[in-house]
N, C-alpha and C positions, 0 to 999 in steps of 0.2 A: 912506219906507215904501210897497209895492207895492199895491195894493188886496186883500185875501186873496177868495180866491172857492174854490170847489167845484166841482170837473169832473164832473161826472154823464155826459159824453155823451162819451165818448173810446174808440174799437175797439183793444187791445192790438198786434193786425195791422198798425192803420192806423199806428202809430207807426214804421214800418221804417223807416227813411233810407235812400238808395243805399247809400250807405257801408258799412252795417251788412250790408245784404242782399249785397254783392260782399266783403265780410269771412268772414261768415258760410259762404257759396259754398264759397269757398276754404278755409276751414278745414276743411268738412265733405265736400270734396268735389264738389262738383255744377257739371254743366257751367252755365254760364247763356247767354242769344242775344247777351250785350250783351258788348261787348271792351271796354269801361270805363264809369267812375263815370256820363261824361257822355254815354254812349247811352245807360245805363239813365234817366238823371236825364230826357233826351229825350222816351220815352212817357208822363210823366208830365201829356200835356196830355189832356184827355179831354174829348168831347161830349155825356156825359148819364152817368146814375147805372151804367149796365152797362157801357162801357165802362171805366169803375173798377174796376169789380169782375173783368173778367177779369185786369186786371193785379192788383190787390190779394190775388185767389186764389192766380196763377202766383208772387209772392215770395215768400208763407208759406212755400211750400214749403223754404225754407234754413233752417228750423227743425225741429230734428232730435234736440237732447237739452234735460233739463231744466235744462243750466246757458244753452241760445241764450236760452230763456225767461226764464231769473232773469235775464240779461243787458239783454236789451230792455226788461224792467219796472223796472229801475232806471236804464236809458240816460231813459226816459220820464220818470221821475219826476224823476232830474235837470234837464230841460225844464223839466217842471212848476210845480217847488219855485222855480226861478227866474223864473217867469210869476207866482210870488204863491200857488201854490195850495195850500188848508193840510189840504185831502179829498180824495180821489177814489174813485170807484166805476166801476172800470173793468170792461168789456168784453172776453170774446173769445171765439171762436167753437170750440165743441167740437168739430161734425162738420170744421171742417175740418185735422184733426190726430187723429182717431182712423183705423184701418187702417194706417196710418203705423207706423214705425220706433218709435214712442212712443205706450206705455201713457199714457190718459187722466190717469189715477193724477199720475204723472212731470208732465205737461205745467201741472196742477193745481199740483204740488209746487212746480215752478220758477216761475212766476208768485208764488207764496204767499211763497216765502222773497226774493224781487226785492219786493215788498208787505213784508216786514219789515225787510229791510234799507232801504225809505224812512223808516219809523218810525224805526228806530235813528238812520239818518246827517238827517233834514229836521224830524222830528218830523212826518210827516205821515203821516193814519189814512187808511185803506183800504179796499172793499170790495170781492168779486169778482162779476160776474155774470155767467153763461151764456149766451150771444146763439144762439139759434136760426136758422137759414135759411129763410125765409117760401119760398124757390124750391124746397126741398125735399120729398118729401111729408111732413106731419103725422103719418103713423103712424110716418117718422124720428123724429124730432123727441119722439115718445111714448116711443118702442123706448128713448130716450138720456135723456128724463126718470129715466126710471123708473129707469137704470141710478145716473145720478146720486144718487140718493133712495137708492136699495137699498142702494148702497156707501158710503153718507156721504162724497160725498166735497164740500170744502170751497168751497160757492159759499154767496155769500148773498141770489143772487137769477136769475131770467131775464127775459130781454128777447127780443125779434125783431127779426131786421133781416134784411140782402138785398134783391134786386129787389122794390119795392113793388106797381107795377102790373098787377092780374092775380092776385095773393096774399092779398085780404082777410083781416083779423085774424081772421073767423069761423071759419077752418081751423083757428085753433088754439086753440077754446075747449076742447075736451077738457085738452090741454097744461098750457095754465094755470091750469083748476080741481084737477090735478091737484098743482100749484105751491103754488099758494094752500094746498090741505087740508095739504101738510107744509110749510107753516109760509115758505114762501121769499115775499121782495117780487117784486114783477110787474110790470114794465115795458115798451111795446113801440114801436121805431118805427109812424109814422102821419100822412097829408099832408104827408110831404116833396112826394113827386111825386104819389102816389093822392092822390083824394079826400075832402074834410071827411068824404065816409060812413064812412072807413074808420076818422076818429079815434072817430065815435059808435060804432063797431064794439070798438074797442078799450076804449073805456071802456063798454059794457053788457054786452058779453057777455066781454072776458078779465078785465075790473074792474080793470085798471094802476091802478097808483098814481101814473105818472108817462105823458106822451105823450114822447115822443122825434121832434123836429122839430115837426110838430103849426102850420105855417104856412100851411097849406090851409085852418086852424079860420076865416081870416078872409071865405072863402066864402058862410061858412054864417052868418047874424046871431044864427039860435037858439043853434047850437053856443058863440057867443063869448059869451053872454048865460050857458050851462049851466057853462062854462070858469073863466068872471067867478065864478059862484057859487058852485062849487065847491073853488073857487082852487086847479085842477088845474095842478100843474107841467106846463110844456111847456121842454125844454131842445135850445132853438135854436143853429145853428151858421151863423153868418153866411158865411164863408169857404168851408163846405164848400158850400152853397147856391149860390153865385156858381160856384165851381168845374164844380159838374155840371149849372149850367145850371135848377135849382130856381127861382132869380132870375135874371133878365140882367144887370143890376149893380147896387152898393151902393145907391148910389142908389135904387133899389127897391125895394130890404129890408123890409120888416113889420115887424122888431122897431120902431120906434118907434113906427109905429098900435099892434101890442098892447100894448105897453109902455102906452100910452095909453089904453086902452080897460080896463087894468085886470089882463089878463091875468098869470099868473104864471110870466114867462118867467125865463129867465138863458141864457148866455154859454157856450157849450162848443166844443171844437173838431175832436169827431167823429173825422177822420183825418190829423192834422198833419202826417207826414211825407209826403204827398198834395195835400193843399190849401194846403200856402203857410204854413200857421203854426201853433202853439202856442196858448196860452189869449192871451197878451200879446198875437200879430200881430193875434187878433183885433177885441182892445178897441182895441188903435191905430188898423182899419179902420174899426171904427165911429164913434171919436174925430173922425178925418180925414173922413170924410163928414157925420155929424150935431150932433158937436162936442157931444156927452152932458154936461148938467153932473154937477158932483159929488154930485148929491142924485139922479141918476138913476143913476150909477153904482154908489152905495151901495143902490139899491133891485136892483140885477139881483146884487149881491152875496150882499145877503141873502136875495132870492130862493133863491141858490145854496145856500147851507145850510141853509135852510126846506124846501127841496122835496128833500135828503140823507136816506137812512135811518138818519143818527144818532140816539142818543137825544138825549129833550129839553134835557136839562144842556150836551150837545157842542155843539148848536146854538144854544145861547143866549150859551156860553161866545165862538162863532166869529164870531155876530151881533155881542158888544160890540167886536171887533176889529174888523168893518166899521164900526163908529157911531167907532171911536179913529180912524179912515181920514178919517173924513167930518169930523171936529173939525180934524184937519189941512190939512183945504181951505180953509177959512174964514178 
């Protein structure tokens, strides 16, 4: 039996494989710079969080209709379901697919029905959420709120992400009080690379319910003191950290100080097809370097369904699968 957990922190984009992205290409047409699987696989080495990001922009672009969408959110979930994971609440970024060949509508559509066929074929539940571009301006980001809200169309929450440093969460309090009044959860990356100010930034003035990375919190002793007490989820990606250079190596990692300190972390794996792994490569990472017992394993578990916007019934039901996980180590 696998550990079951909850992916909270996974970008729909980030999931592209080569493979997929020179599939895709070609099916749809588009020339690409790279003459095979393994020059594109090549640029995949990156020295800090922007250089990611310009390749991670540049292969969206091979997503073109709503079935490349339904396509990649069940290639994903396939992943997933075989990583253990029994929830997700994934990610993906709106502004970067509208102007495009595809009505927001459509790109909404084909994610939602790749989200249902996981339910059908894994039994595993879903949620979508809207990730904002902090590098964008805010009155974007307001223009696209509002559209979302106006047209109902089918998210059940937003986030922020993009270039951290330079973008404080303060930009976008407008945004998320406007989230918050219709009814949507709020979540935002914060101290991947910025500063602990910018987690205190996100939790008083956007009011997240969740920090997203949130590994800068141990900066600050007040902030991990306010964290502690409020047992605000922080959903860390060990792998993606190491990749862009967040940490230097595992060895390094904070999640075992907060994990220690009380913190309410868990386990996600942000951009897999990117960073080297899945929800699995990452527990193994962490496995192999700090050698996690089975009663810390089961708490970053449970974490993972405690800090989910399921209701209470889902998460308690998902909770006693982690406590049957942890009977079998013993």
């Amino acid at each position: 039996m696998k550990l079951p957990v909850a992916e909270l922190h996974v970008h729909l984009e980030g999931t592209l494989e080569p493979e997929m992205i020179m599939a895709l290409a070609k099916k749809n047409s588009i020339e690409l710079p790279y003459a095979s699987i393994e020059e594109l696989r090549a640029q995949y080495q990156f020295t800090n969080l922007q250089s990611f990001l310009d390749l991670f922009y540049a292969n969206m672009a091979v997503l073109r209709t709503a079935q490349d969408f339904r396509e990649i959110t069940v290639a994903y979930l396939q992943r997933a379901h075989d990583s253990g994971v029994r929830h997700v609440e994934l990610f993906f970024d709106p502004q970067a697919h509208i102007g495009g060949a595809l009505d927001l509508r459509e790109v909404i559509a084909g994610i939602r029905a790749g989200l249902a066929d996981g339910l059908e074929r894994w039994e595993l539940s879903s949620m979508l959420i809207a990730c904002f571009w902090r590098h964008a301006p805010a009155s974007e980001a307001m223009e696209l709120m509002k559209v979302l809200v106006e047209q109902k169309h089918d998210i059940d929450g937003i986030g922020l992400d993009s270039s951290e440093v330079g973008f404080p969460p303060e930009l976008f309090t407008e945004v998320f009080d406007y989230a918050r009044a219709h009814g949507l959860h709020v979540v935002a990356h914060a101290g991947e690379e910025g500063p602990a100010e910018y987690i205190w930034q996100a939790l008083d003035l956007l009011k997240v319910q969740r920090v997203d990375h949130g590994i800068r919190s141990l900066d600050d002793p007040q902030l991990v003191q306010r964290l502690v007490d409020e047992q605000m989820p922080l959903t860390v990606c060990p792998l993606s950290n190491i990749r862009l250079r967040a940490v230097d190596t595992m060895a390094e990692h904070p999640l075992p100080q907060m994990l220690a300190k009380g913190l309410k972390v868990s386990v996600h794996s942000d951009d897999p097809a990117y960073f080297g792994g899945y929800m699995d490569a990452n527990f193994d990472a962490l496995m192999e370097q700090f050698s996690f017992s089975s009663e810390q394993l089961a708490t970053l578990a449970k974490n993972s369904f405690e800090s989910s916007f399921l209701d209470e019934q889902s998460k308690q039901a998902l909770v006693a699968e982690v406590q049957a996980w942890a009977e079998q180590q013993k």
